[in-house]
NUKESE-472892 format. One line per 4 residues: number of its first residue (from 1); their letters; for each residue x, z, y of N, C-alpha, C, O, CB. Coordinates in steps of 0.2 Angstrom, whole numbers, plus 5000, padded with zeros to 4 digits. Atoms other than C-alpha are relative to their C-alpha. Glycine has a CB too. Example, Ala and Ser with C-alpha at 12.3 -4.5 7.8 and 13.67 -1.06 7.14 Angstrom:
2
1) AS) 5004/5000/4994/5062/5039/4978/5004/5000/5006/5009/5003/5005/4995/5006/5000 ~ 4996/4999/4994/5068/5036/4995/4996/5003/5005/4999/5004/5011/5002/4993/5002
end
This chain:
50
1) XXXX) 5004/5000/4994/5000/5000/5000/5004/5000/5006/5003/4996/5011/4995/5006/5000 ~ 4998/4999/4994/5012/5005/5012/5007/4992/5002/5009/4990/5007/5003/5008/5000 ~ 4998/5007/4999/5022/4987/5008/4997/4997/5006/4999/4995/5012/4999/4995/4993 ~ 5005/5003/4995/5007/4980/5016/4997/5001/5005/4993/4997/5008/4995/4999/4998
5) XXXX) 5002/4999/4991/5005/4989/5032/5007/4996/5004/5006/4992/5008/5000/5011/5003 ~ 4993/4999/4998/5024/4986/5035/5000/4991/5000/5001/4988/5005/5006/5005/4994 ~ 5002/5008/5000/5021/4966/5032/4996/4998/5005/4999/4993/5008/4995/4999/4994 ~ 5007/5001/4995/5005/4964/5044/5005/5001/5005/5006/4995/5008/4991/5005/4999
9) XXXX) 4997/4998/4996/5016/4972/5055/5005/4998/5004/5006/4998/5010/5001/5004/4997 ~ 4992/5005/5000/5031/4963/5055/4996/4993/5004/4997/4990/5010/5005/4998/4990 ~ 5003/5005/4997/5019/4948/5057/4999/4998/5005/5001/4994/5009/4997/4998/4998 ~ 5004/4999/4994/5008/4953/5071/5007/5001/5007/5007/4997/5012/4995/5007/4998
13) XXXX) 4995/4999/4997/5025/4960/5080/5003/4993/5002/5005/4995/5008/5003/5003/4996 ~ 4997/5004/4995/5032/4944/5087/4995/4996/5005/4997/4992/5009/5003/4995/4998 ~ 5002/5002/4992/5019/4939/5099/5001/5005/5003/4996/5006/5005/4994/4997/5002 ~ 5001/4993/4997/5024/4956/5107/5008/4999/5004/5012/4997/5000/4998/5008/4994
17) XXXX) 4993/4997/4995/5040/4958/5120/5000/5008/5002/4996/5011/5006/5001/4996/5007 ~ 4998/4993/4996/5049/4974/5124/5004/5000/5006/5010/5001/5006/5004/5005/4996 ~ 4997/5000/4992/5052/4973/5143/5001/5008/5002/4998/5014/5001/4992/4996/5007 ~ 4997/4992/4997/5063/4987/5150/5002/4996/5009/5005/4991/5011/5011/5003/4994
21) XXXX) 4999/5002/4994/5064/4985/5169/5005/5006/5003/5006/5012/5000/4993/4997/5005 ~ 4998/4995/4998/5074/4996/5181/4997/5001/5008/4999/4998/5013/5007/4999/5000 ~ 5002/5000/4993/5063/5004/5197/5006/5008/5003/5009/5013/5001/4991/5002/4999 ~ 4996/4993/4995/5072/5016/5210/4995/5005/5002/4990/5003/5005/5002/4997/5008
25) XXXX) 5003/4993/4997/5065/5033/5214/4998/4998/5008/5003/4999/5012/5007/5005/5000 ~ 4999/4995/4992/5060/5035/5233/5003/5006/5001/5009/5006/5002/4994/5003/5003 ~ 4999/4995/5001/5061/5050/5231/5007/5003/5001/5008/5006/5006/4998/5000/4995 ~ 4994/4996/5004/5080/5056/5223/5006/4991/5002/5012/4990/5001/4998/5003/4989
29) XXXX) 4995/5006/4999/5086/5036/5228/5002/4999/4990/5001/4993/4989/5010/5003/5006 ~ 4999/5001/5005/5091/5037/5208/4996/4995/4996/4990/4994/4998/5000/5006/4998 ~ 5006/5005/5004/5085/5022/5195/4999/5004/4993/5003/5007/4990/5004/4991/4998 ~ 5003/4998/5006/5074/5026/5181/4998/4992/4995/4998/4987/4997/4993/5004/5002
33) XXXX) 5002/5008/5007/5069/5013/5165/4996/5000/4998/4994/5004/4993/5004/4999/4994 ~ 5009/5002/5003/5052/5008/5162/5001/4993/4994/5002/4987/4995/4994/4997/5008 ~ 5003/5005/5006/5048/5002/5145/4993/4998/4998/4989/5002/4999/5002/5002/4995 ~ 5005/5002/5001/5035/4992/5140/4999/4995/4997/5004/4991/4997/4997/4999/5003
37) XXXX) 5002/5004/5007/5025/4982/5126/4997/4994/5006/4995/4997/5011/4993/5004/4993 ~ 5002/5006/4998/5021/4964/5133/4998/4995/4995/5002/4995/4990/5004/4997/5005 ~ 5001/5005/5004/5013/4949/5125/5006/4993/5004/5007/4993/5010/4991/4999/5000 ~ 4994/5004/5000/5026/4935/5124/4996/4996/5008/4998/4998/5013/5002/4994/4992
41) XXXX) 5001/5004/4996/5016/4923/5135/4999/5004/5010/4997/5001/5015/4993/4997/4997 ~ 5003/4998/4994/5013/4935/5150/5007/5007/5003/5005/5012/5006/4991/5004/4998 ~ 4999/4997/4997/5031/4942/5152/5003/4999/5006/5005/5004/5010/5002/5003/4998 ~ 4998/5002/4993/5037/4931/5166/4997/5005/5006/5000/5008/5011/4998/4992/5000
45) XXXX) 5003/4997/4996/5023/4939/5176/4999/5005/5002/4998/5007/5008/4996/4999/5000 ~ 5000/4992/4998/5024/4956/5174/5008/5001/5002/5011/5006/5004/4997/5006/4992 ~ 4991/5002/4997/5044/4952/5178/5000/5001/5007/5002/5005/5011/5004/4991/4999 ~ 5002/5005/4990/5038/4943/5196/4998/5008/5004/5001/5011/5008/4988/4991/5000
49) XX) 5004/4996/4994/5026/4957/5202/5005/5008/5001/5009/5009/4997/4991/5003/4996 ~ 4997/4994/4997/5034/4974/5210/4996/5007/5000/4999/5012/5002/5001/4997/5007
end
């Protein structure tokens, strides 16, 4: 059973990107790292926006 989660999984998994961007604090001036799940076709756009 658990072959078959791990399978589906794997499959489903490439239309998906893991975007890591780097934002700046106000705050402290220091950069933090924001990760996030994106679908392949849509990570140019979440790249673009601020």
């Amino acid at each position: 059973m658990a072959k078959k989660v791990v399978a589906t999984l794997q499959a489903q998994g490439k239309e998906f990107a893991k975007v890591i961007r780097t934002v700046r604090s106000e705050k402290t001036g220091a950069y933090t790292f924001t990760e996030d799940i994106v679908p392949n076709d849509r990570v140019q756009e979440y790249l673009s926006k601020r």
